[in-house]
N, CA, C and O atoms as CSV, one atom per row, in Angstrom:
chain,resi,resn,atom,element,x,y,z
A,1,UNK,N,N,-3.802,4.846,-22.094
A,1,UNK,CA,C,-5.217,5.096,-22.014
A,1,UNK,C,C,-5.730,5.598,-23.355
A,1,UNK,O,O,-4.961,5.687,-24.312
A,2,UNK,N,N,-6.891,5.898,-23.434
A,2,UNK,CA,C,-7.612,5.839,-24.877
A,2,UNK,C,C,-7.933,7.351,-24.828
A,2,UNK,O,O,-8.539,7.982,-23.962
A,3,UNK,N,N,-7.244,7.861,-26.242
A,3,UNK,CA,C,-6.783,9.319,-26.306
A,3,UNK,C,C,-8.671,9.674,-26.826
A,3,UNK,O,O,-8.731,10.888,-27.016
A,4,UNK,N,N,-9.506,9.288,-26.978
A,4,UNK,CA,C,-11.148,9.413,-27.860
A,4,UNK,C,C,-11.681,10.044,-26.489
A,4,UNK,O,O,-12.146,9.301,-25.624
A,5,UNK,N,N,-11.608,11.387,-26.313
A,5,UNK,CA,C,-11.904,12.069,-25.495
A,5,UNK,C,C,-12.400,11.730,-23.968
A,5,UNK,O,O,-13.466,11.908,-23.379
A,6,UNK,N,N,-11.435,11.294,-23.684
A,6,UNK,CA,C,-11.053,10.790,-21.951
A,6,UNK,C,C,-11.652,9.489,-22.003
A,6,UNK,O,O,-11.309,8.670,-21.150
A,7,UNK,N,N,-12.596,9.136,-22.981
A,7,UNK,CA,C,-12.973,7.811,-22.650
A,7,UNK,C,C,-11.839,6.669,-22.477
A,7,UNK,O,O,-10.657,6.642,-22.822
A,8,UNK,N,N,-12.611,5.795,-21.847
A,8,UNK,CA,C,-11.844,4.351,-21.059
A,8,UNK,C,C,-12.092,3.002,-21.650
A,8,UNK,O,O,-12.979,2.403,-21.042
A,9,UNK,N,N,-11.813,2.646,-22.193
A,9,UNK,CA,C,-12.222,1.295,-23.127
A,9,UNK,C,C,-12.521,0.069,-21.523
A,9,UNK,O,O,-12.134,-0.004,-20.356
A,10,UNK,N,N,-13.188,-0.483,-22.210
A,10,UNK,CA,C,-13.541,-1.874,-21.479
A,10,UNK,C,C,-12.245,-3.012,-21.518
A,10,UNK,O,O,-12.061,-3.887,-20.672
A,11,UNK,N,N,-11.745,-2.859,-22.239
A,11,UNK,CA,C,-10.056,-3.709,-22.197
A,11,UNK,C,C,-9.270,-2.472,-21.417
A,11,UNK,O,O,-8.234,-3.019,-21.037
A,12,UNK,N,N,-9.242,-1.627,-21.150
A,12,UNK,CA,C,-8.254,-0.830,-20.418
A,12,UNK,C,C,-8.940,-0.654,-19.070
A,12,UNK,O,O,-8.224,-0.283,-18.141
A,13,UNK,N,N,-10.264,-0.876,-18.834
A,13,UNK,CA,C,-10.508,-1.327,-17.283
A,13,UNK,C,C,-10.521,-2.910,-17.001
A,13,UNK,O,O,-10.723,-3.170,-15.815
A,14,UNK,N,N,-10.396,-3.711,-17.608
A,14,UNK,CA,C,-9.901,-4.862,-17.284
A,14,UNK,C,C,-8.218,-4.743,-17.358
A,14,UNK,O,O,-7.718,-5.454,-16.486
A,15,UNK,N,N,-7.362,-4.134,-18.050
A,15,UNK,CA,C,-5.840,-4.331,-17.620
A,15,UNK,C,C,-6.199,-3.439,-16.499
A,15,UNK,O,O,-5.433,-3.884,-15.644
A,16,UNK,N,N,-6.615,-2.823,-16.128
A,16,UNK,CA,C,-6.297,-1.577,-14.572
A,16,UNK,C,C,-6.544,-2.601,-13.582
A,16,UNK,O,O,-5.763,-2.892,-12.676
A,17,UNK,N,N,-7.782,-3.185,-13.821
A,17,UNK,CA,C,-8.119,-4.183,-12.784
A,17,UNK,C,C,-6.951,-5.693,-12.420
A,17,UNK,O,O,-6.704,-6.461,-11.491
A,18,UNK,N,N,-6.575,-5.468,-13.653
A,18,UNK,CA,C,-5.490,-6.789,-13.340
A,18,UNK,C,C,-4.435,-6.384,-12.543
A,18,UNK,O,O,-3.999,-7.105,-11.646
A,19,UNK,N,N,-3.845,-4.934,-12.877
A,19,UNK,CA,C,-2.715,-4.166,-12.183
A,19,UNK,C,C,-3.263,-4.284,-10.845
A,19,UNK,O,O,-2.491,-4.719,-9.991
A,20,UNK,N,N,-4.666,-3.928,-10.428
A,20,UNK,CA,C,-5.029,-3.402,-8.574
A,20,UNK,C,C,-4.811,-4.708,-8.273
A,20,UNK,O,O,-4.033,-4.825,-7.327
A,21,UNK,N,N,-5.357,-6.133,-8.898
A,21,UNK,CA,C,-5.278,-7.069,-8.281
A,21,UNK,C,C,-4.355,-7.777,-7.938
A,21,UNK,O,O,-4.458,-8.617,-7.044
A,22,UNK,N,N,-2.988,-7.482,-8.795
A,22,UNK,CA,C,-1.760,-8.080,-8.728
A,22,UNK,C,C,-0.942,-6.945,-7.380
A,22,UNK,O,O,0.181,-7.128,-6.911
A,23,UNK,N,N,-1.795,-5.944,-7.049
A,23,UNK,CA,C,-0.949,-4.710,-5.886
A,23,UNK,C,C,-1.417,-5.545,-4.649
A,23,UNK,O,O,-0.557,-5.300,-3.803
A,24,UNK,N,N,-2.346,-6.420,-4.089
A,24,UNK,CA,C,-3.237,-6.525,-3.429
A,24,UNK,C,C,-2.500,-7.667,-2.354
A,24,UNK,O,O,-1.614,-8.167,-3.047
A,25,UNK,N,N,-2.460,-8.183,-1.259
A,25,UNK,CA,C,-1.662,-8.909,-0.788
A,25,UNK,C,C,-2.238,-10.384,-1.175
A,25,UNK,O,O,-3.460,-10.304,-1.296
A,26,UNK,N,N,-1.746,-11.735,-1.413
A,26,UNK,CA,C,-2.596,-13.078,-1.396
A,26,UNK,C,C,-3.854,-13.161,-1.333
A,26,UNK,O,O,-4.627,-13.242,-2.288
A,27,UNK,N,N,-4.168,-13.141,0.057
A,27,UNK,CA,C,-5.470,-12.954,0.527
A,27,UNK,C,C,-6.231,-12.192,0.669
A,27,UNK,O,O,-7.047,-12.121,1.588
A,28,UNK,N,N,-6.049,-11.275,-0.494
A,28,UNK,CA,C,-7.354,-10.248,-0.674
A,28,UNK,C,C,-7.606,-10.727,-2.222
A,28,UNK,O,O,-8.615,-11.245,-2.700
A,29,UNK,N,N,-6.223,-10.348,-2.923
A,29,UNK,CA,C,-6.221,-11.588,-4.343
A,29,UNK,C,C,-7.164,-12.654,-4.483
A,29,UNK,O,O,-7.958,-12.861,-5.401
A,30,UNK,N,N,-6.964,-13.270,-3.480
A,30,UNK,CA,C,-8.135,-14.116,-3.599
A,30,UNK,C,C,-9.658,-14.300,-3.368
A,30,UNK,O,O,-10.406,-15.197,-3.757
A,31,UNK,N,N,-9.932,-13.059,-2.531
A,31,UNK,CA,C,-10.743,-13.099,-2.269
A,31,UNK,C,C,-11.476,-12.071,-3.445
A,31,UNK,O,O,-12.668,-12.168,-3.736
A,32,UNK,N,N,-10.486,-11.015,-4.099
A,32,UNK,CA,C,-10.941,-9.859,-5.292
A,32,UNK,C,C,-11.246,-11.026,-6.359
A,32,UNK,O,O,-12.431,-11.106,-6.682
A,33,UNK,N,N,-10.447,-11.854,-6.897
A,33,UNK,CA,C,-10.431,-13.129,-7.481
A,33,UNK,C,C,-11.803,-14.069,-7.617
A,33,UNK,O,O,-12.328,-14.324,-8.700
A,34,UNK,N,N,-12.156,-14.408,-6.682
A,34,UNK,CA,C,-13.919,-14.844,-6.113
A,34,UNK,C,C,-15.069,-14.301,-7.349
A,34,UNK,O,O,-15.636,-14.859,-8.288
A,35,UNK,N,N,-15.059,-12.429,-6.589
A,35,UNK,CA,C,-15.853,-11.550,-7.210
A,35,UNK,C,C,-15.451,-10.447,-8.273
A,35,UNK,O,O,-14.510,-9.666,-8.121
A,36,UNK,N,N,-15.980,-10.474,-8.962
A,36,UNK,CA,C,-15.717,-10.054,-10.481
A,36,UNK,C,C,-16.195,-8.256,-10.546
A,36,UNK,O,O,-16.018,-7.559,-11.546
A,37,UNK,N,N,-16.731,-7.834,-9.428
A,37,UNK,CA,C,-17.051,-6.633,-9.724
A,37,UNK,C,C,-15.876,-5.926,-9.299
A,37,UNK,O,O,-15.158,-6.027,-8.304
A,38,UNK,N,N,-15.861,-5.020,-10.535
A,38,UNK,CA,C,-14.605,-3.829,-10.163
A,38,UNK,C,C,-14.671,-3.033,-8.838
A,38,UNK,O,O,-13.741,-2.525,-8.211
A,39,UNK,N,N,-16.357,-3.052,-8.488
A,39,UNK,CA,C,-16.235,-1.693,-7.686
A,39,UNK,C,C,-15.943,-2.596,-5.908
A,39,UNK,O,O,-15.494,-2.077,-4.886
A,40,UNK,N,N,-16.276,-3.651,-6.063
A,40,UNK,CA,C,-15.292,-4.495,-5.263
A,40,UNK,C,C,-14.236,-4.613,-4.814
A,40,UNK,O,O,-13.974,-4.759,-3.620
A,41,UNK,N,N,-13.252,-4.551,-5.987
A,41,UNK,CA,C,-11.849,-4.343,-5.864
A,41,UNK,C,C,-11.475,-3.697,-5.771
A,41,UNK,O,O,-10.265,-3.664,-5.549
A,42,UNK,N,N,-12.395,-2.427,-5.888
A,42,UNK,CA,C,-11.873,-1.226,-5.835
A,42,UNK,C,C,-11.929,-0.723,-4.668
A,42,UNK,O,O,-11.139,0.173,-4.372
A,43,UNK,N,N,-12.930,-1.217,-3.692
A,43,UNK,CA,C,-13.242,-1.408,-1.712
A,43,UNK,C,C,-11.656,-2.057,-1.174
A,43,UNK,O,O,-10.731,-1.591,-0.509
A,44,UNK,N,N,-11.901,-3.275,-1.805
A,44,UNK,CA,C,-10.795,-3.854,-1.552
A,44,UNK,C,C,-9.042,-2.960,-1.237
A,44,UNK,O,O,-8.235,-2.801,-0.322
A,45,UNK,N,N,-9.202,-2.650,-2.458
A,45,UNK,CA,C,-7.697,-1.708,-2.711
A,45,UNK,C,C,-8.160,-0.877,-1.558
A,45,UNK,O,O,-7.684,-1.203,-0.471
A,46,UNK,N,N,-8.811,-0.087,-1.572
A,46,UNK,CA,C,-8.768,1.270,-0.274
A,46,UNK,C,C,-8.673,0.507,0.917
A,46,UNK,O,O,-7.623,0.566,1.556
A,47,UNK,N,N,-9.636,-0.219,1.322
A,47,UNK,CA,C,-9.463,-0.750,2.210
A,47,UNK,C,C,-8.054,-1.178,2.677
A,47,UNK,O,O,-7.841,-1.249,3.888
A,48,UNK,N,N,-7.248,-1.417,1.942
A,48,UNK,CA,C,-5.787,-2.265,1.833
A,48,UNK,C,C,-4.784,-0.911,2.356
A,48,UNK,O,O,-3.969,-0.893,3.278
A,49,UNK,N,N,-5.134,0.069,1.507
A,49,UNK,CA,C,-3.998,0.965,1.198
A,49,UNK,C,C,-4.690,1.767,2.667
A,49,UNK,O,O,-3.838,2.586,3.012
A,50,UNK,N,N,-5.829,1.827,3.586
A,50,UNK,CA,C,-5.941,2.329,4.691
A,50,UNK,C,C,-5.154,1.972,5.697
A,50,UNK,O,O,-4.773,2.812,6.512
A,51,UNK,N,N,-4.752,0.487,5.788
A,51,UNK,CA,C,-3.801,-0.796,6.435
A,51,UNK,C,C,-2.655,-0.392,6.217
A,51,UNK,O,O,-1.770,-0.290,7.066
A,52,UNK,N,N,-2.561,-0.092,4.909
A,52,UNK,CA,C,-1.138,0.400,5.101
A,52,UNK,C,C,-0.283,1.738,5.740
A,52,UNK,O,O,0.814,1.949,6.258
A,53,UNK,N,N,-1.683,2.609,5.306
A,53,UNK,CA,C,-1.777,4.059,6.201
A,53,UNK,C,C,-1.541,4.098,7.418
A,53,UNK,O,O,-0.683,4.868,7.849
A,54,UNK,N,N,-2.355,3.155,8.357
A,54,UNK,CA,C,-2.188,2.908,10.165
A,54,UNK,C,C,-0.811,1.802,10.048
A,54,UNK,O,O,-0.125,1.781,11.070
A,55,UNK,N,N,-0.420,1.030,9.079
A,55,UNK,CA,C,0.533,0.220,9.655
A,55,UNK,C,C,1.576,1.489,9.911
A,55,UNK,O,O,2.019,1.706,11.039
A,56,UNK,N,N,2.005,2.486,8.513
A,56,UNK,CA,C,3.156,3.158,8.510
A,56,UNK,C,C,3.075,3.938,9.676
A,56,UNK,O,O,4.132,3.902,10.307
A,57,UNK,N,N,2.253,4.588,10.157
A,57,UNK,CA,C,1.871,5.390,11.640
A,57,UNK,C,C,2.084,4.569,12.351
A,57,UNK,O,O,2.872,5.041,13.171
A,58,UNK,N,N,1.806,3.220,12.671
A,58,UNK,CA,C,2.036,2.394,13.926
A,58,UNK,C,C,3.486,2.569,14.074
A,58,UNK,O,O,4.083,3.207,14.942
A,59,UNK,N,N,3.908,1.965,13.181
A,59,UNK,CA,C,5.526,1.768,13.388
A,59,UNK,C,C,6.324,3.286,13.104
A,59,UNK,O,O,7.405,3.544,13.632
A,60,UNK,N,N,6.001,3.712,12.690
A,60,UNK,CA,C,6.658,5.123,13.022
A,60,UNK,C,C,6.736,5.981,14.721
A,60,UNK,O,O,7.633,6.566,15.328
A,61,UNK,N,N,5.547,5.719,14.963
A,61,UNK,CA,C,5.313,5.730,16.350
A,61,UNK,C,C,6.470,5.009,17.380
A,61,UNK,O,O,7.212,5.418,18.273
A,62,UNK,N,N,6.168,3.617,16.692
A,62,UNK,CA,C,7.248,2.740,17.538
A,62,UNK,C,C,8.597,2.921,17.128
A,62,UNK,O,O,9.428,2.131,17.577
A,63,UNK,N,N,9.045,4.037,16.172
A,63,UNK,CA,C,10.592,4.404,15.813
A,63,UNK,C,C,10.653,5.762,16.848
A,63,UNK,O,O,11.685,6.131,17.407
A,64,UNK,N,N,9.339,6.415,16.979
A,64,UNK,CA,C,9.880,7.470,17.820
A,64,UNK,C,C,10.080,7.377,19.305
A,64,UNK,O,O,10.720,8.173,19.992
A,65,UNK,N,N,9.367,6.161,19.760
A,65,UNK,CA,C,9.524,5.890,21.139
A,65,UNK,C,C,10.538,5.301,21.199
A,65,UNK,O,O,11.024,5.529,22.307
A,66,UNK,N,N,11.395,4.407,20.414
A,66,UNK,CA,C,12.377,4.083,20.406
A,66,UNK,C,C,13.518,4.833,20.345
A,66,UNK,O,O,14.457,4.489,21.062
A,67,UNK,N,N,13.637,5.861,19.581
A,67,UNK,CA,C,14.896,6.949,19.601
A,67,UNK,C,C,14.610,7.683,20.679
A,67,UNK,O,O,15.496,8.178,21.376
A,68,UNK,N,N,13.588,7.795,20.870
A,68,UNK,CA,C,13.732,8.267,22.230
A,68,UNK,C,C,14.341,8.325,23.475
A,68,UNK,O,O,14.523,9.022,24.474
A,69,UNK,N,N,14.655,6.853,22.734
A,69,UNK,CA,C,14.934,6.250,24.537
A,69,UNK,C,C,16.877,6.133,24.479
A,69,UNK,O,O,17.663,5.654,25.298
A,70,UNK,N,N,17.070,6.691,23.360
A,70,UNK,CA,C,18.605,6.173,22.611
A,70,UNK,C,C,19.448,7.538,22.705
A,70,UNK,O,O,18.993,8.570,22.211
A,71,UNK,N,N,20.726,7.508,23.376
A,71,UNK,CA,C,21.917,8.666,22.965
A,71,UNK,C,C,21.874,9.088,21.656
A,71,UNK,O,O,22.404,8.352,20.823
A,72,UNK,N,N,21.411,10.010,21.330
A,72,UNK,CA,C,21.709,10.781,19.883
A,72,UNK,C,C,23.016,10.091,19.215
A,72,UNK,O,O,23.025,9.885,18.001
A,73,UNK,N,N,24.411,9.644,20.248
A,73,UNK,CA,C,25.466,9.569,19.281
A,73,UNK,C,C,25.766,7.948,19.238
A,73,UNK,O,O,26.703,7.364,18.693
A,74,UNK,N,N,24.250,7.216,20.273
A,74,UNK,CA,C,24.864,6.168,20.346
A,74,UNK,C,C,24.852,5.358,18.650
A,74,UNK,O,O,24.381,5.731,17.576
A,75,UNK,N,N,25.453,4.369,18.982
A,75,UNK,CA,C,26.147,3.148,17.269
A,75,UNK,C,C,24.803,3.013,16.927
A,75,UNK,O,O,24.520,3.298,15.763
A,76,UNK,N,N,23.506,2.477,18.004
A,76,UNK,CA,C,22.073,2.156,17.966
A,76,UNK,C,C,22.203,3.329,16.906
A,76,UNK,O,O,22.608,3.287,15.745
A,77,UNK,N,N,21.728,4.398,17.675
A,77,UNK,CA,C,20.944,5.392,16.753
A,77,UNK,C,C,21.449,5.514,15.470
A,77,UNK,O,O,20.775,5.297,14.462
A,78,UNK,N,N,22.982,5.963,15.469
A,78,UNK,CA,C,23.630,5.960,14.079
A,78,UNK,C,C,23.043,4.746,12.845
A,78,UNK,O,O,22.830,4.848,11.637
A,79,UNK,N,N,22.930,3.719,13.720
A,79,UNK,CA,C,22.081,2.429,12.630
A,79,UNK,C,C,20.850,2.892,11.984
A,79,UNK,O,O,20.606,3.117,10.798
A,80,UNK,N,N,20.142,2.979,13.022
A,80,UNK,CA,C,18.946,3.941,12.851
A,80,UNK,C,C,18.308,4.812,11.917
A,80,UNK,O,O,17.352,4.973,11.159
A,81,UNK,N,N,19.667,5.421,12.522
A,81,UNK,CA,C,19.121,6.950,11.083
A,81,UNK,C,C,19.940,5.885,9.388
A,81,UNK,O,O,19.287,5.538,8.403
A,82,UNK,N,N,20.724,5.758,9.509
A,82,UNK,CA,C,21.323,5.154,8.255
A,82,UNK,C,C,20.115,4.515,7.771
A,82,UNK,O,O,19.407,5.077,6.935
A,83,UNK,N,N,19.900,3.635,8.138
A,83,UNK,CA,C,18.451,2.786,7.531
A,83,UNK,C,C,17.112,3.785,7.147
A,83,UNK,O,O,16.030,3.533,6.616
A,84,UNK,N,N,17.570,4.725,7.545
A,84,UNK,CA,C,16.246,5.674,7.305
A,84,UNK,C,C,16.548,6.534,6.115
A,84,UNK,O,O,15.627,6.968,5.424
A,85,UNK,N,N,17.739,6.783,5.864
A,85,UNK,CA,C,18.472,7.162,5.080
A,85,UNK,C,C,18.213,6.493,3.271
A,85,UNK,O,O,18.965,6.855,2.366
């Protein structure tokens, strides 16, 4: 980043923007891709990284109802935790 007192050059918000757009799955890529405004992509990204927020809660959810239902010593669980590991 550009040490000239916190300022942000216009080439260093176009590489940032290339970085969010290359984080972004296909089809938001393409659709950030379309429209050229940063503050777009920048909806975009949150929007994305909220998806990812409820996905990791979904399925965490569905790991705890699942051990739940499992012998602490069974091979299942032992898999389980290893992978979590």
């Amino acid at each position: 980043m550009s040490s000239r007192r916190g300022r942000i050059t216009d080439e260093e918000i176009n590489e940032l923007i290339s970085k969010l757009q290359a984080l972004l799955p296909e089809s938001s890529r393409r659709r950030a891709a379309s429209r050229s405004s940063a503050s777009k992509l920048l909806k975009e990204t949150c929007g994305y990284i909220k998806s990812l927020h409820q996905e990791v809660d979904d399925l965490s959810d569905r790991l705890s109802e699942l051990m739940s239902t499992l012998d602490d010593n069974s091979p299942q669980a032992e898999i389980i935790r290893s992978l979590l590991r």
